[in-house]
ROKE-263480 format. One record per residue (C-alpha): residue in three letters; x, y, z negated. Coordinates in steps of 0.001 Angstrom, whole numbers, padded with zeros to 6 digits, always signed. Each point is the difference from the previous one (the first is absolute). Example, Ala and Ser with C-alpha at 12.3 -4.5 7.8 and 13.67 -1.06 7.14 Angstrom:
Ala+012300-004500-007800/Ser+001370+003440+000660/
***
This chain:
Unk-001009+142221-117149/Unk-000704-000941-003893/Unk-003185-001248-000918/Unk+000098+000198-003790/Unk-002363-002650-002087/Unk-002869+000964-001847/Unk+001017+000366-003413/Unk-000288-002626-002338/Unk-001087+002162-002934/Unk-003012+000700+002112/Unk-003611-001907+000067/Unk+000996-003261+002246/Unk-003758-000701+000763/Unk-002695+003103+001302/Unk-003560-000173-001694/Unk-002239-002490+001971/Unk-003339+002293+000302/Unk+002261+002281+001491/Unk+001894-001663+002359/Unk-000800+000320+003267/Unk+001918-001688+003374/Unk-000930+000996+003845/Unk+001326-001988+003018/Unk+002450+001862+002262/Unk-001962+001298+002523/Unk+002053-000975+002925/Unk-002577+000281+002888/Unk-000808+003223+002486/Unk-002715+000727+001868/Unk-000432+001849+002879/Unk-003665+001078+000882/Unk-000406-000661+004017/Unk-001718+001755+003005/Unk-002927-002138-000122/Unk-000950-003663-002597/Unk+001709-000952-003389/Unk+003523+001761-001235/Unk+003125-002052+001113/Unk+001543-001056-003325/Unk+003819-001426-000657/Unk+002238-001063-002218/Unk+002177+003712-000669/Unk+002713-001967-002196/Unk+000750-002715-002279/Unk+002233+002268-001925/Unk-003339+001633-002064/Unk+000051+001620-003173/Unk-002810-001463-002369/Unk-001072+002470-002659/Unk-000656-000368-003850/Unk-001610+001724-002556/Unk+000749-001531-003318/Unk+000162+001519-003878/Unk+002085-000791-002729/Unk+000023+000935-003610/Unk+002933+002097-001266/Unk+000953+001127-003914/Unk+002336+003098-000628/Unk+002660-001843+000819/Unk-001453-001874+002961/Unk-000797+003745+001172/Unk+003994+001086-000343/Unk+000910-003056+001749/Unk-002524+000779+003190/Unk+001559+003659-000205/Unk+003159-000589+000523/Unk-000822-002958+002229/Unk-001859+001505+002079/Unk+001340+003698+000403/Unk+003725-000484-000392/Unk+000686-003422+001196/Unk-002991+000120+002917/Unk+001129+003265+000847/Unk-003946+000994-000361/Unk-000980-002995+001029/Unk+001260+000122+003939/Unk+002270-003406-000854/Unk-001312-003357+000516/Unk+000402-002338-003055/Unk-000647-003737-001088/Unk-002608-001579-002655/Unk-001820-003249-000338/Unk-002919+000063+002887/Unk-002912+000209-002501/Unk-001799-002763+002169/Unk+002988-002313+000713/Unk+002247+000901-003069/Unk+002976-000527+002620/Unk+002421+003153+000631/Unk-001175+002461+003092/Unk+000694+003438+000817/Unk-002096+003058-000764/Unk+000221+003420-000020/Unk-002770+003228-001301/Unk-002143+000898+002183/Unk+001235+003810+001369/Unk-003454+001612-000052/Unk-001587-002033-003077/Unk+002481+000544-003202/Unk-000122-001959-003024/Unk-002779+001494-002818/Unk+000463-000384-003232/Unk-002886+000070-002326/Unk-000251+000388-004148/Unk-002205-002469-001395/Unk+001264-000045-003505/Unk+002570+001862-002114/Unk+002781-001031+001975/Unk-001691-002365+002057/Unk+000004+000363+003731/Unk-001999-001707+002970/Unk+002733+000436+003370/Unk-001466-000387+003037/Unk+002032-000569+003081/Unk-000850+000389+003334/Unk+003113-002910+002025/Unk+000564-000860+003228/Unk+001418-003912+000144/Unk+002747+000363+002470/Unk+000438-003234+002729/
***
């Protein structure tokens, strides 16, 4: 399968205040007949979601548009960008039940805000 880049005319780096990492959560836990729930370790294949925002012009807009609709097919395809913590390539994809928003702040300024799940 392709995994198309993120595209270069687009923000490299998300807005700090809004960026926002969780661990994978990688542990179940089952709740017994009688003391404490047994917990384990489910997988160490996790998903570990984001929430970050970037600012976007007209043409920054466009770009996400096509990026995201046409090439993303909606979204449903994985892609690559910088890891906003570690600046080194990963793998993410939208979340399904969280799509971008995109926000007006100014004339044709816009606030995205995207909702990522860092793929391992």
């Amino acid at each position: 399968m392709t995994v198309y880049a993120w595209p270069s005319g687009l923000p490299q780096l998300v807005l700090v205040d809004s960026f926002k990492f969780t661990y994978p959560k990688q542990v179940i836990s089952t709740q017994m007949d009688v003391g404490p729930p047994k917990q384990r370790r489910r997988s160490t294949a996790a998903v570990s979601p984001i929430v970050a925002r970037v600012w976007l012009d007209s043409a920054g807009k466009i770009l996400f548009d096509e990026f995201y609709l046409t090439t993303l097919a909606g979204g449903s395809l994985p892609f690559e960008w910088a890891d906003p913590l570690t600046q080194i390539t990963a793998t993410f994809r939208f979340q399904a039940e969280k799509p971008p928003t995109l926000t007006p702040v100014h004339g044709t300024l816009f606030v995205l805000e995207m909702n990522l799940d860092k793929l391992p």
